[in-house]
C-alpha positions in Angstrom: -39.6 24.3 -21.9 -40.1 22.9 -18.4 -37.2 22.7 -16.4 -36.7 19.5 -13.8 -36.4 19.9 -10.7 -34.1 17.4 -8.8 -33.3 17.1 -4.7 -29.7 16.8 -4.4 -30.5 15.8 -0.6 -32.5 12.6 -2.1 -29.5 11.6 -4.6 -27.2 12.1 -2.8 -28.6 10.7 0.9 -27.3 11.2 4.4 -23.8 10.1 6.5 -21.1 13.5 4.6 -22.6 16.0 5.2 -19.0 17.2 6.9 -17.5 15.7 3.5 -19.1 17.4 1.3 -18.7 20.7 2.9 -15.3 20.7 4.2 -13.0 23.4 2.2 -9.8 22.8 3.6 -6.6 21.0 1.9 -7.3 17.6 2.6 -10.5 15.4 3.0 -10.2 11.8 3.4 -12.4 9.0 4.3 -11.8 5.5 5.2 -15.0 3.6 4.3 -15.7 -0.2 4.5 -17.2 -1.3 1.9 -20.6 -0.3 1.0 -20.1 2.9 2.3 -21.3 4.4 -0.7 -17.7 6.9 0.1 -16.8 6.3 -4.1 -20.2 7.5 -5.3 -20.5 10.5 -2.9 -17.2 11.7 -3.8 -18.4 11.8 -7.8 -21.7 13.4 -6.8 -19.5 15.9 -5.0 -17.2 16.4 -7.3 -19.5 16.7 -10.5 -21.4 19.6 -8.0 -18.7 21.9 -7.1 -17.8 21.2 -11.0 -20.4 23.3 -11.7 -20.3 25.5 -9.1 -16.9 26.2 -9.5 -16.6 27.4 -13.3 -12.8 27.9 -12.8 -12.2 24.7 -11.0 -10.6 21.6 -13.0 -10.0 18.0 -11.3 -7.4 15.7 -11.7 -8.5 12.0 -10.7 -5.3 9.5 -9.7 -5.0 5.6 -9.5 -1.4 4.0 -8.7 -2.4 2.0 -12.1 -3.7 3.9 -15.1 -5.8 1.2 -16.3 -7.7 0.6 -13.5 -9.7 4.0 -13.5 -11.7 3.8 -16.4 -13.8 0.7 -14.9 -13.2 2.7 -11.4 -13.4 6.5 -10.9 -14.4 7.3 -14.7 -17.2 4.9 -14.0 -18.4 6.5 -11.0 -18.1 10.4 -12.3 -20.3 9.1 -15.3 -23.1 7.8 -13.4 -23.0 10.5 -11.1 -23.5 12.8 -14.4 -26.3 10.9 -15.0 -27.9 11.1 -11.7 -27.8 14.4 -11.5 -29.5 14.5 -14.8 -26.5 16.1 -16.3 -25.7 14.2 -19.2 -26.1 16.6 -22.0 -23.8 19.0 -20.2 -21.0 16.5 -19.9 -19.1 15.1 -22.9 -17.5 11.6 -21.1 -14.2 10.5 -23.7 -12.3 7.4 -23.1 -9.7 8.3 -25.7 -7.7 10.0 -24.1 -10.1 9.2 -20.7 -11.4 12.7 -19.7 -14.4 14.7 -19.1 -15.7 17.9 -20.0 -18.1 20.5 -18.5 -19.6 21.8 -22.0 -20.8 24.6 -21.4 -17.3 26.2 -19.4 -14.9 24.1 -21.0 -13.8 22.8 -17.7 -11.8 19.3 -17.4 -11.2 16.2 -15.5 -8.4 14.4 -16.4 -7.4 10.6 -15.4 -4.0 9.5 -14.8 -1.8 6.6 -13.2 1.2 7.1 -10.9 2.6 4.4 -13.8 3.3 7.0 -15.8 4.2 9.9 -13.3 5.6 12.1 -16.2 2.0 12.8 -17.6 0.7 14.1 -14.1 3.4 16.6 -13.5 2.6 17.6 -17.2 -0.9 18.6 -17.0 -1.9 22.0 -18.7 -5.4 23.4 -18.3 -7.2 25.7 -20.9 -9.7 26.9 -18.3 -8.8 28.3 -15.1 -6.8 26.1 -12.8 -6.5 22.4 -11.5 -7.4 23.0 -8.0 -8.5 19.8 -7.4 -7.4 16.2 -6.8 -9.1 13.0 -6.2 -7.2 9.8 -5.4 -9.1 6.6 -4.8 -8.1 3.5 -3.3 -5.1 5.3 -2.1 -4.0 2.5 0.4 -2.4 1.4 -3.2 -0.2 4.0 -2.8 2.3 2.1 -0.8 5.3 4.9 -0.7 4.7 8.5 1.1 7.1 10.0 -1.4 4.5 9.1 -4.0 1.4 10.8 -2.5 4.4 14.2 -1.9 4.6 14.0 -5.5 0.8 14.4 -6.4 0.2 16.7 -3.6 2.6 19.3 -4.7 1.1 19.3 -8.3 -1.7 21.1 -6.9 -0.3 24.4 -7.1 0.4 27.9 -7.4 -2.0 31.0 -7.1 -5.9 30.3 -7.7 -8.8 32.7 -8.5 -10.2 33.8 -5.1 -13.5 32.2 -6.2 -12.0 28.7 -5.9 -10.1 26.5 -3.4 -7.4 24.1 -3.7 -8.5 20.5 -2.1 -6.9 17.2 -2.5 -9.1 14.3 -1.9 -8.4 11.0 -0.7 -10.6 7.8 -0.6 -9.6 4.2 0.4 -10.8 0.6 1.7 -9.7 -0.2 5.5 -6.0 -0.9 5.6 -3.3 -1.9 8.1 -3.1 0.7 10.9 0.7 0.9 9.9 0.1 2.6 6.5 1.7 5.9 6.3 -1.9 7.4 5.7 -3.3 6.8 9.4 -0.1 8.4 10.9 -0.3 11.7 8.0 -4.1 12.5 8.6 -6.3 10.6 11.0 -3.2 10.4 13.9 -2.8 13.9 13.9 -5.1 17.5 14.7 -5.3 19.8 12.0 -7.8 22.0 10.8 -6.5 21.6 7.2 -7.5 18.4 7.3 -10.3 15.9 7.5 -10.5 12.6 8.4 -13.3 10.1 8.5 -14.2 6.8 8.3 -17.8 5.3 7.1 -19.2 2.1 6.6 -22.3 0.3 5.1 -24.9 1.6 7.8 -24.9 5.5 6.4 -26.0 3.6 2.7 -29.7 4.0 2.7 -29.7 2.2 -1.1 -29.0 -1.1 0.3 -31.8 -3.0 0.5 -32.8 -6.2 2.9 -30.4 -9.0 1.2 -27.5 -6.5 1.0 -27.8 -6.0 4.8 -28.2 -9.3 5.2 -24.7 -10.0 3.9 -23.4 -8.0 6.8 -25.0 -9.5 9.6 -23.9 -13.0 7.8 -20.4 -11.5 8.4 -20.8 -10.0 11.7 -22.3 -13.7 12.9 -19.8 -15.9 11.0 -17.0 -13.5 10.6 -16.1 -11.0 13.0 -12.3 -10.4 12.3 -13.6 -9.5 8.7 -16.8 -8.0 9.6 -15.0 -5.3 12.2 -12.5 -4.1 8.9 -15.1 -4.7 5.4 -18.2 -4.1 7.3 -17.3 -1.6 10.1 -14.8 0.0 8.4 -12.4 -0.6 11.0 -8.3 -0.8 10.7 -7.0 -3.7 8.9 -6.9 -6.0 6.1 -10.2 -8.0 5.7 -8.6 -10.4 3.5 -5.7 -11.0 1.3 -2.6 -11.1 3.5 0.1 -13.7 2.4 1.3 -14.0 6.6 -1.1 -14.1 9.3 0.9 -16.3 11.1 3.2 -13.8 12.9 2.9 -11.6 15.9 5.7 -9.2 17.4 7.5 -10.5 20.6 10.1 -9.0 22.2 12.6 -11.1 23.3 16.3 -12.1 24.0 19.1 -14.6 22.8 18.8 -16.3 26.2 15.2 -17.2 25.4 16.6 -19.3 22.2 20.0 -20.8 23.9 18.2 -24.3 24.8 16.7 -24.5 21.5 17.6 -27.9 19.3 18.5 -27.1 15.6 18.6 -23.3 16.0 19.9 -21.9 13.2 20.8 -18.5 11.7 20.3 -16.8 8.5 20.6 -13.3 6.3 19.5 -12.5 3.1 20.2 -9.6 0.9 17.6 -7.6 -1.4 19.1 -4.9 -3.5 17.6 -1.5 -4.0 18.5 1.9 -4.4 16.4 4.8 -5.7 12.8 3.9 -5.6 13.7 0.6 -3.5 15.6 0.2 -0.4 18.0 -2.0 0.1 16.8 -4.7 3.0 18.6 -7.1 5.1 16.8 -9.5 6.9 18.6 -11.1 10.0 16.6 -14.4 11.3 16.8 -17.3 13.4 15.1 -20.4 12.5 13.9 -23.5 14.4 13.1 -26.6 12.0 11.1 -28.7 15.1 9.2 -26.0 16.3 8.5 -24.5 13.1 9.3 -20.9 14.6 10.7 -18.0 12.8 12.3 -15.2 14.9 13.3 -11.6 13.3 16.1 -10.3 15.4 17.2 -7.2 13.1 17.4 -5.9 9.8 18.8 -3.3 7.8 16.3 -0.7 5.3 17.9 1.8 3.1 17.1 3.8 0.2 20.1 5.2 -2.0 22.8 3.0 -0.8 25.8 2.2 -2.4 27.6 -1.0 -2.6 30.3 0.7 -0.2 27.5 2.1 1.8 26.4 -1.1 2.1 29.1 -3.1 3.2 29.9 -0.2 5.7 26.4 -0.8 7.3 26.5 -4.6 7.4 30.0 -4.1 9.6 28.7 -1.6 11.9 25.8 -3.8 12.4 28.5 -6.5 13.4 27.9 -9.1 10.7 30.9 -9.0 8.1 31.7 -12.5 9.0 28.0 -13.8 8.5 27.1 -15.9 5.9 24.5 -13.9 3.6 22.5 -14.7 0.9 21.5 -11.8 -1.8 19.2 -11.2 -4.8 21.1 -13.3 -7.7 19.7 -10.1 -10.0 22.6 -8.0 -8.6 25.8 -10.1 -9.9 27.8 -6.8 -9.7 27.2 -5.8 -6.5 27.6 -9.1 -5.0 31.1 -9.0 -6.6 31.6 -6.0 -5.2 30.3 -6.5 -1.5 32.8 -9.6 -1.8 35.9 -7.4 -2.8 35.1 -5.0 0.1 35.1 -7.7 2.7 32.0 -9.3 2.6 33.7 -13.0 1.9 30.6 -14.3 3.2 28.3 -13.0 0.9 26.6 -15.1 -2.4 24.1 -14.9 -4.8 20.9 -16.8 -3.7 19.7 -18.7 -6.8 16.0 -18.5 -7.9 14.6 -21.1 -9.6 10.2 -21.3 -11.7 7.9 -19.7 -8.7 10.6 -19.4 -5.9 8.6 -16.3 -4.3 5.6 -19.1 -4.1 7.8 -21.6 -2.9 9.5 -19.1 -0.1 5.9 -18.2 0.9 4.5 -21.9 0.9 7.6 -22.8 2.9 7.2 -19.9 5.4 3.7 -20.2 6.3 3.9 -23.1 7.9 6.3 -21.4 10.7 5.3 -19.0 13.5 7.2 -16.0 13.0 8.0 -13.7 15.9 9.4 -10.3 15.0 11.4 -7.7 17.2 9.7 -5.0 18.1 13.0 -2.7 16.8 12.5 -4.4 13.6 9.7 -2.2 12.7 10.2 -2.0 8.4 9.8 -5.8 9.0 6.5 -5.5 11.0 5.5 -2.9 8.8 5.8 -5.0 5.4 4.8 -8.2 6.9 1.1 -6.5 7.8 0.5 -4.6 4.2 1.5 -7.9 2.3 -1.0 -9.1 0.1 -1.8 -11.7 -2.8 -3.0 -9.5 -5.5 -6.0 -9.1 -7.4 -7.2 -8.8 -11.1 -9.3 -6.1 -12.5 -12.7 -7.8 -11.4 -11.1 -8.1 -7.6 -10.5 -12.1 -8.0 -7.1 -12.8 -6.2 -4.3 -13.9 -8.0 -1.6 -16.5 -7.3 1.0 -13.8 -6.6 1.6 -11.3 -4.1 1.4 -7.7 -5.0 4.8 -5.8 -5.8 5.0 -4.1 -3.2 5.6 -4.2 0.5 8.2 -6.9 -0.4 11.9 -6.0 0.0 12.3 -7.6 3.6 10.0 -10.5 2.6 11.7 -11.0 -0.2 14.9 -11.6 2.1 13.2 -13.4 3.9 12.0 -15.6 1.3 15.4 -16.9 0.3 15.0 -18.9 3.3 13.4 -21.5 1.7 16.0 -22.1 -0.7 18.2 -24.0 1.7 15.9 -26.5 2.5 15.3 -27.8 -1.0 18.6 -28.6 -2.0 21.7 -30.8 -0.8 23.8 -28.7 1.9 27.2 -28.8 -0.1 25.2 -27.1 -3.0 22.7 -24.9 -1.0 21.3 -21.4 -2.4 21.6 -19.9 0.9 24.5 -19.8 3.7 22.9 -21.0 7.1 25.1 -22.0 9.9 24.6 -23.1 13.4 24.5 -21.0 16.3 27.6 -22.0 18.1 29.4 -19.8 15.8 26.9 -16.8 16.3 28.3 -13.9 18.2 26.0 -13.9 20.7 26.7 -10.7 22.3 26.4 -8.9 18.6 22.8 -10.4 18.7 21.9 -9.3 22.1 22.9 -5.6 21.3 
């Protein structure tokens, strides 16, 4: 029987070369898109499969249903690229694939259901690798802790533990910039790619880009470059981060003040946004703010008076009837629920974008949240009327704002008083 003879140079092409050598603990790339970064990392991965007889991959989305259209998608055709399809058996109930001939596995799962990843038993020699794609999805660090450390323990000396992470462009303030392309390590590497190193896109495809680049160039320098930031999808992009002063907003006409309250506690923290509004300017200034996993109602209240505002007026998440009760028994006399009526997260974002918002540069969870939030998308990438959950503990506080302005003052859903009665030297700590 004749045997074919592939080039894994001309499947795969040029532009990770470092990529798809690199041994260390953690390879990540940052591609625009185009960047072919999915595909190379299931060519890779499907190799070093067979290389590796020992070697098992586990393959991780934040939501579980998304990877069989995604990564299992991917692996397959790379199977069948490689000519490799009567070595693989691809399942979709349960979603996995198997290297026939060694037994070997790659399992799919969803940080939805964390329990089933920290439960993973291999029949065949170890799971050694990881592959996590879109990983800008993966919104807390704690998260990406969790999946790291379930690549472990002792391997065979003939195979190598590796965790690898691919995503889209994202805001420069996601934890992942800081953890592995901020930093010098030789355990890790860090890259970013874009459509130019894709030798399979033919004459119209390029042609999309230079449209962009001509007509677009905020969104050409982050989806065809490859470059930091969000190409499209943010909910504010009218806000920018000012440092300034209480004297700057003395002479101001209808300046008013206002907190709101989100509860949270193990996986959420609790925010507290602190804002000054100006109804004929339309502006928006973030002057502090309070961000807290784990805290107790007392821990709560505690913070709010060390941050000098037990006498504000606040406004909290109706959800947390309890707590509100409480915060009020401790001192908080201030403190009520802020009611939320059909689509009031709409109606606090429709309200808000038509302000400028300027945001303290100490209020950095603020800036941080504000620049990752995003309307969210279906399956097939079409946005959605809603913003993603996440990213959204400040802005929901913030959100409450709108409340006020769409009811009669003696019945209002959120406590805003004039700035006469602000401690002012509280504000300019």
């Amino acid at each position: 029987m004749n045997k074919e003879v592939i080039s894994l140079k001309e499947i795969v092409g040029g532009g990770y070369s470092d990529f798809w050598h690199f041994k260390g603990r953690y390879r990540v790339c940052k591609g625009s898109r185009a960047s072919k970064k999915s595909k190379t990392t299931a060519l890779n991965l499907i190799v070093r499969m067979i290389e590796y007889p020992l070697a098992n991959i586990l393959v991780v989305r934040k939501v579980y249903s998304t990877l069989k259209d995604s990564c299992y998608t991917e692996l397959c055709w790379a199977i069948h690229r490689l000519k490799m399809d009567n070595f693989f058996e691809c399942k979709t109930s349960p979603l996995e694939i198997m290297y026939i001939p060694t037994g070997q596995k790659i399992y799919f799962r969803g940080l939805d259901d964390p329990l089933k990843i920290t439960s993973i038993t291999v029949k065949t020699g170890s799971l050694c690798w990881l592959w996590i794609e879109e990983a800008y999805e993966i919104t807390n660090e704690d998260d990406f802790n969790m999946l790291d450390e379930s690549i472990r323990g002792s391997v065979d000396k003939s195979i190598f533990k590796q965790i690898t992470i691919t995503l889209n462009p994202w805001n420069e303030r996601h934890w992942i910039k800081a953890r592995f392309f901020d930093v010098k390590d030789n355990n890790i590497m860090a890259k970013s790619t874009n459509y130019m190193c894709n030798e399979w896109l033919d004459e119209s495809d390029l042609k999309v880009f230079e449209d962009m680049k001509k007509n677009n160039p905020r969104r050409y320098r982050v989806a065809g470059l490859g470059e930091w930031g969000i190409s499209e999808g943010l909910v504010f992009e009218n806000w920018e981060e000012k440092d300034f002063s209480i004297d700057e907003l003395k002479g101001e006409k209808c300046f008013e003040t206002v907190f709101g309250l989100d509860f949270g506690y193990t996986n959420d923290p609790t925010a507290l946004f602190c804002g000054f509004i100006n109804t004929e300017k339309k502006e928006i200034y973030v002057f502090d703010e309070l961000y807290k996993k784990g805290m107790s109602n007392e821990a709560i209240y505690e913070a709010v008076v060390e941050m000098g505002y037990k006498k504000e007026k606040i406004r909290a998440d109706s959800a947390e009837p309890k707590s509100i009760d409480r915060l009020r028994t401790l001192g908080l006399k201030g403190i009520r629920p802020a009611r939320k009526g059909k689509d009031s997260i709409n109606n606090g974002i429709d309200f808000l974008q038509d302000y400028k918002i300027y945001i303290s540069p100490k209020c950095q969870n603020f800036i941080t949240e504000i620049s990752n939030y995003t309307w969210d998308k279906d399956l097939n990438g079409k946005m959605l009327n809603r913003p993603v959950d996440s990213f959204n503990h400040l802005m929901d506080a913030m959100e409450i704002i709108e409340t006020y302005w769409n009811v009669n003052f003696c019945e209002c859903n959120l406590f805003i008083f004039h700035s006469s009665y602000l401690n002012r030297d509280i504000l300019e700590r």
